[in-house]
VEXDOKE-696095 format. One record per atom (N, C-alpha, C, O): x negated, y, z. Coordinates in steps of 0.2 Angstrom, whole numbers, padded with zeros to 4 digits, always signed. Last residue first. Example, Ala and Ser with C-alpha at 12.3 -4.5 7.8 and 13.67 -1.06 7.14 Angstrom:
2
-0064-0011+0035/-0068-0005+0036/-0064+0000+0039/-0067+0006+0040/-0066-0028+0039/-0062-0022+0039/-0066-0016+0039/-0071-0017+0042/
REM end
This chain:
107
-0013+0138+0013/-0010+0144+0012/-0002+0144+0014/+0001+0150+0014/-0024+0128+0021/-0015+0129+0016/-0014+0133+0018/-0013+0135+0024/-0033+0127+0031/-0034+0125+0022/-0027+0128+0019/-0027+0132+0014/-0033+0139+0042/-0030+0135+0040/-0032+0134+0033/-0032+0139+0029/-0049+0136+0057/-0046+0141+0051/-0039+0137+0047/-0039+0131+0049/-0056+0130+0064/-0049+0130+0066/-0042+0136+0062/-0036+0138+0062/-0069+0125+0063/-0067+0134+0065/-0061+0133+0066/-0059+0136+0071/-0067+0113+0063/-0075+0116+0065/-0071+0123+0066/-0073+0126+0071/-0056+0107+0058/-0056+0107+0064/-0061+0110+0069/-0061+0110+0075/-0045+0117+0047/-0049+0115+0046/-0053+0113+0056/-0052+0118+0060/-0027+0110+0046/-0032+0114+0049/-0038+0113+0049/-0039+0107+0051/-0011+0110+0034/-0019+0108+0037/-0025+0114+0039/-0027+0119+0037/+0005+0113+0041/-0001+0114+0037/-0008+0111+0040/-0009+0110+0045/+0020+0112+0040/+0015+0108+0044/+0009+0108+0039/+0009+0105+0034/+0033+0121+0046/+0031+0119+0040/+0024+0117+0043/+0022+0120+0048/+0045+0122+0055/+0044+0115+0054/+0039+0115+0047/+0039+0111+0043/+0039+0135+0065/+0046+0131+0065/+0045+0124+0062/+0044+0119+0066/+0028+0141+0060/+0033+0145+0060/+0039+0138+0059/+0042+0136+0054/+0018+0125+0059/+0018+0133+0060/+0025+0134+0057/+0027+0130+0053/+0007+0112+0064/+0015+0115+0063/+0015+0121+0065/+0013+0124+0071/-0008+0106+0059/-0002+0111+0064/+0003+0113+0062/+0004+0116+0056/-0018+0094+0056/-0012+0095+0056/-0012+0100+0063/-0014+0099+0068/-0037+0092+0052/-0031+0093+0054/-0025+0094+0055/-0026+0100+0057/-0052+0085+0046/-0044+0089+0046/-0041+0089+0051/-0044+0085+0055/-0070+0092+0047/-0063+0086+0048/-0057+0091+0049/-0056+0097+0052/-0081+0099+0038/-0077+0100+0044/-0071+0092+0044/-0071+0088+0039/-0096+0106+0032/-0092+0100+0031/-0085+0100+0039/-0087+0102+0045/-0096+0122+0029/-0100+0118+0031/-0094+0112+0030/-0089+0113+0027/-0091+0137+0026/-0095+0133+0023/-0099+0127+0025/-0105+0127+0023/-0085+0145+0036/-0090+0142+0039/-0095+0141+0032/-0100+0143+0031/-0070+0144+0032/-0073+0149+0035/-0082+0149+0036/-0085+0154+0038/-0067+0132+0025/-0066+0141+0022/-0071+0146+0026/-0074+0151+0024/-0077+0117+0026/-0073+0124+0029/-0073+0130+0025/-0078+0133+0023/-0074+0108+0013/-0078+0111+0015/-0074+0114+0020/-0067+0114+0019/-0070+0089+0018/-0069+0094+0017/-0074+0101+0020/-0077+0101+0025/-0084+0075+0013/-0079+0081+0018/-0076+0088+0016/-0080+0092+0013/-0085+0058+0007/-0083+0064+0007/-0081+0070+0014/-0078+0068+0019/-0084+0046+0012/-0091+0048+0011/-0090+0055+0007/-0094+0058+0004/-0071+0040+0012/-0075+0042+0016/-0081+0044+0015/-0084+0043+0021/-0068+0039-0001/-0063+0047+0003/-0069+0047+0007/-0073+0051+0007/-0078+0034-0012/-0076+0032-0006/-0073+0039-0004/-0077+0044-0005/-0080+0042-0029/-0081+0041-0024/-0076+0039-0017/-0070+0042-0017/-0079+0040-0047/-0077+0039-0039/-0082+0038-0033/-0086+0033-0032/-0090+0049-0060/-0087+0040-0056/-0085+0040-0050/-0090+0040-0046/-0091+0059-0072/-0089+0058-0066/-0086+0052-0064/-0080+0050-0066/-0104+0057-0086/-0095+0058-0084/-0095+0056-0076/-0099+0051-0074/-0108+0059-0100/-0110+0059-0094/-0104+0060-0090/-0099+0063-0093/-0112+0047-0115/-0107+0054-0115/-0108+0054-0106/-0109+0048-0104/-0120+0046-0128/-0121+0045-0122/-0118+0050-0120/-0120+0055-0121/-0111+0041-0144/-0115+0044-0142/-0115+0043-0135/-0111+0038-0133/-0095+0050-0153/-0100+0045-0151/-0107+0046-0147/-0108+0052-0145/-0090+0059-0159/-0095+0059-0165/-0099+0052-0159/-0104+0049-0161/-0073+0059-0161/-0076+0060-0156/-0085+0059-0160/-0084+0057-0166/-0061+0054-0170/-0061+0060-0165/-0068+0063-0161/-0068+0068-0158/-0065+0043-0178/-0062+0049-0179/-0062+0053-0176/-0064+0058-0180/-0079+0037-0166/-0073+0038-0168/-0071+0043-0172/-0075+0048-0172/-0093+0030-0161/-0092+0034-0165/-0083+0033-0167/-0081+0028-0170/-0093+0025-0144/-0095+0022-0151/-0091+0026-0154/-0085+0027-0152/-0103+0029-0132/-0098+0028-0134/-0097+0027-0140/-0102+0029-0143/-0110+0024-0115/-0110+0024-0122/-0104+0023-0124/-0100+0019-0122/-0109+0034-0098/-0108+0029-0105/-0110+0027-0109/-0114+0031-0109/-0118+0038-0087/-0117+0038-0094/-0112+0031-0095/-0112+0025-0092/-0114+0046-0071/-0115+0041-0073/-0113+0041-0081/-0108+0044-0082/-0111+0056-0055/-0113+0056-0061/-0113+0050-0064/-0111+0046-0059/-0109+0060-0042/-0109+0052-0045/-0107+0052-0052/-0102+0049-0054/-0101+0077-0046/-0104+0072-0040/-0102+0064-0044/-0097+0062-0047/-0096+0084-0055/-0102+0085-0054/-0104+0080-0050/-0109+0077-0052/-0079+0082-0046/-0084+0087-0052/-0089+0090-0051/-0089+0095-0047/-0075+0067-0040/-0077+0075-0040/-0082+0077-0045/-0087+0075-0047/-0063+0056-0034/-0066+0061-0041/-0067+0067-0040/-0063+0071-0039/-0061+0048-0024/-0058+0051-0026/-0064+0053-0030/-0070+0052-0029/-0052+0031-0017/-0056+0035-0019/-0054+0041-0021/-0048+0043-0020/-0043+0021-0013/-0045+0024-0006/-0053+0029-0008/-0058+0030-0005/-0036+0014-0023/-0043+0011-0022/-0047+0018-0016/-0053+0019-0016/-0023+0021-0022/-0023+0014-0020/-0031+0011-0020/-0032+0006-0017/-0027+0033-0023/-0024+0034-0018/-0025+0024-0017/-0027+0021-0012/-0036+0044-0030/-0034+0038-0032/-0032+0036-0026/-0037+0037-0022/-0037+0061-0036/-0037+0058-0030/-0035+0049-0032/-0031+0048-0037/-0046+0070-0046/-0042+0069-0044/-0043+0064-0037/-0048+0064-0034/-0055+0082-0042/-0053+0083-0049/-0046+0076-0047/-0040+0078-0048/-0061+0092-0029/-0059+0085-0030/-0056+0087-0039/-0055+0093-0041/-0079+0101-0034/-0071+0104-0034/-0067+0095-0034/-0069+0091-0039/-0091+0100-0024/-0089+0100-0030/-0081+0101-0028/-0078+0101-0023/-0110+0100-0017/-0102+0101-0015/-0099+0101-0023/-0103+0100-0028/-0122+0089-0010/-0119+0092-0016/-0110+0092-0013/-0106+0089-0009/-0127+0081+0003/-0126+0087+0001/-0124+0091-0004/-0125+0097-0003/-0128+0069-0006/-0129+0068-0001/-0130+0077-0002/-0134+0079-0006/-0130+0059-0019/-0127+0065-0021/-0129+0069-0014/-0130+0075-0016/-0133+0046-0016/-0137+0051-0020/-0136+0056-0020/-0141+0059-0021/-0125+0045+0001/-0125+0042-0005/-0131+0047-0008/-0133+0051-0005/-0114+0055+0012/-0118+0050+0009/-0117+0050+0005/-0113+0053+0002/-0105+0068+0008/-0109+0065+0014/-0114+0060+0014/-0119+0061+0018/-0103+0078-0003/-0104+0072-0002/-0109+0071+0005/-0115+0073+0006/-0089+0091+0000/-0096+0089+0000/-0098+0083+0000/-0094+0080+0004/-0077+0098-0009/-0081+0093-0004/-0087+0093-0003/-0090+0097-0007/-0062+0107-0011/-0066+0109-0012/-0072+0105-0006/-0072+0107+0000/-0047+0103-0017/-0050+0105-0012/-0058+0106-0013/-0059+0104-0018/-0040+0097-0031/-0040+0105-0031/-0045+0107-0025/-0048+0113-0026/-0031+0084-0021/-0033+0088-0026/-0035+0097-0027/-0032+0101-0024/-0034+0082-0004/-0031+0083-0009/-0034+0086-0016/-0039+0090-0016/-0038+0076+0012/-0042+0077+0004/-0035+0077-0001/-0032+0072-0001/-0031+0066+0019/-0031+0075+0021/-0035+0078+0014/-0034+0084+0013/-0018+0055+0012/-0025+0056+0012/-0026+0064+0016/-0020+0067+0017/-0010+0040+0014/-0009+0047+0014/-0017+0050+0016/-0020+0048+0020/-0011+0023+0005/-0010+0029+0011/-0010+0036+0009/-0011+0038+0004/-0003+0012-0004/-0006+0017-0003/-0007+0023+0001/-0003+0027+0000/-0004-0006+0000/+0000+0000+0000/-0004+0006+0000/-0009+0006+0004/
REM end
């Protein structure tokens, strides 16, 4: 079954482990039932592609998943790696909190 993530599309991470280990990048998507996600720049890796009408072919560079876990959200405030949070604000809308400054991700 697939879970509920605090990493969302569009958030902005850092790689915690792995080769990439301090690079930040924008999430590009989220894979919810292989508990990855896709980020721009990060876990690089070639293909080869073989010459189509559409495309001229070639060794093409492209972004490979990463474990949620070996990602962190940045802080807005800090710029550093922070963990999430939930707060309920103005009655019942429940946004994320970053937990190193306690600033809010969701506008």
């Amino acid at each position: 079954m697939a879970r509920k993530f605090k990493i969302r599309k569009g958030d902005k991470v850092v790689a915690i482990t792995g080769k990439d280990k301090g690079k930040t990048g924008e999430v590009l998507r989220v894979l919810r039932k292989e508990d990855r996600v896709l980020v721009q720049g990060l876990n690089m890796i070639k293909r080869h592609q073989r010459p189509s009408q559409v495309s001229p072919g070639g060794i093409l560079e492209k972004e490979a998943s990463l474990h949620i876990s070996n990602v962190a959200l940045i802080d807005p405030k800090t710029d550093g790696p922070t963990r999430v949070g939930f707060k309920v604000v103005e009655g019942e809308r429940k946004v994320r909190v970053a937990r190193r400054s306690g600033e809010m991700i969701d506008s």
